[in-house]
C-alpha angles and dihedrals in degrees: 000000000000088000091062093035096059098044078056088056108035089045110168097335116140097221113155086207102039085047093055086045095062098037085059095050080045085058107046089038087061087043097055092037084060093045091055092048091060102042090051096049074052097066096036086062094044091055095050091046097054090053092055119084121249116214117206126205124209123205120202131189142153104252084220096168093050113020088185097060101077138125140082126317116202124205128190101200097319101326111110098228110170115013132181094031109174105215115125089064141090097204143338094257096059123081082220107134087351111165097017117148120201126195124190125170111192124199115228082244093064103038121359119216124234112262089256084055093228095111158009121281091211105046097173087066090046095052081042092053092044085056083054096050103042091053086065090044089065097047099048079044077058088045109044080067094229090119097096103040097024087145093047089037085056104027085061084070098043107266122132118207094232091065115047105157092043121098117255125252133291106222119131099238099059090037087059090050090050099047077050095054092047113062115216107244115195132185126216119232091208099054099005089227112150119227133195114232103213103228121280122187094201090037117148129225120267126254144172124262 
């Protein structure tokens, strides 16, 4: 090394700028033997945490108050990354999978974002993972047992099938269904709990007190 090297050549002199030359290869040779140390700790991580086994969870809903809005929202540890993905369906004209709300929330491990965050690096692994996520899609789609009476399941809330990106009507009656089906949910400034109103037809607005 050039530490050692110049120790050889430098020997016992007394050189106040020999001296100072080999203090500073003293220095940056510490500082790279730390950096090795933690890039190779690093690796050491990743790889166990490759050979451990990522669960992912899915979270499905019916989007009842905007049909349209539907669609798959990614997250990479928090961060909404890629939002309104249109998977579940075959195509934009059938009520197949309409109002379905995804939510996804990747860890970095699993797929790491772009360095603008607006995307995926490997997006052969994110379409894979959409595959995967739409197939779960179809079969909550299966499960919620809307299949068989999707028109009079939407039309309840005020949707008509002709007009699927449109928002749904405004009559009082089918407001007041949606608002039902949907429960309120507050948060309070003092504890920042969050708490679910049950549904009141005569309810009042908030305020602050």
């Amino acid at each position: 090394s050039q530490v050692h090297h110049c120790q050889q050549t430098i020997g016992v002199t007394t050189s106040v700028e020999e001296r100072t030359r080999l203090r500073k290869l003293q220095v940056t040779a510490s500082e790279l033997k730390d950096m090795v140390l933690r890039l190779r700790n690093g690796l050491t991580r990743k790889k166990s945490e490759m050979n451990t086994t990522k669960t992912l969870t899915f979270i499905f809903g019916l989007n009842i108050q905007n049909r349209a809005a539907d669609g798959v929202f990614v997250y990479n540890c928090g961060r909404l990354i890629k939002m309104y993905e249109k998977i579940g369906q075959p195509n934009k004209k059938t009520v197949y999978c309409r109002g379905v709300v995804g939510i996804v929330d990747v860890p970095s491990i699993v797929l790491e974002p772009t360095h603008n965050k607006q995307s995926f690096a490997d997006e052969k692994e994110y379409h894979f993972l959409l595959k995967n996520i739409g197939e779960y899609m179809r079969q909550y789609w299966s499960d919620a047992g809307i299949e068989n009476y999707v028109k009079e399941f939407w039309e309840t809330y005020g949707y008509r099938d002709d007009q699927l990106d449109r928002l749904p009507s405004n009559d009082t009656e089918v407001v007041k269904r949606r608002q039902a089906a949907v429960p309120m949910l507050i948060q309070c400034d003092k504890c920042l709990k969050w708490r679910r109103l049950p549904y009141a037809g005569n309810a009042t607005p908030l305020t602050q007190p």
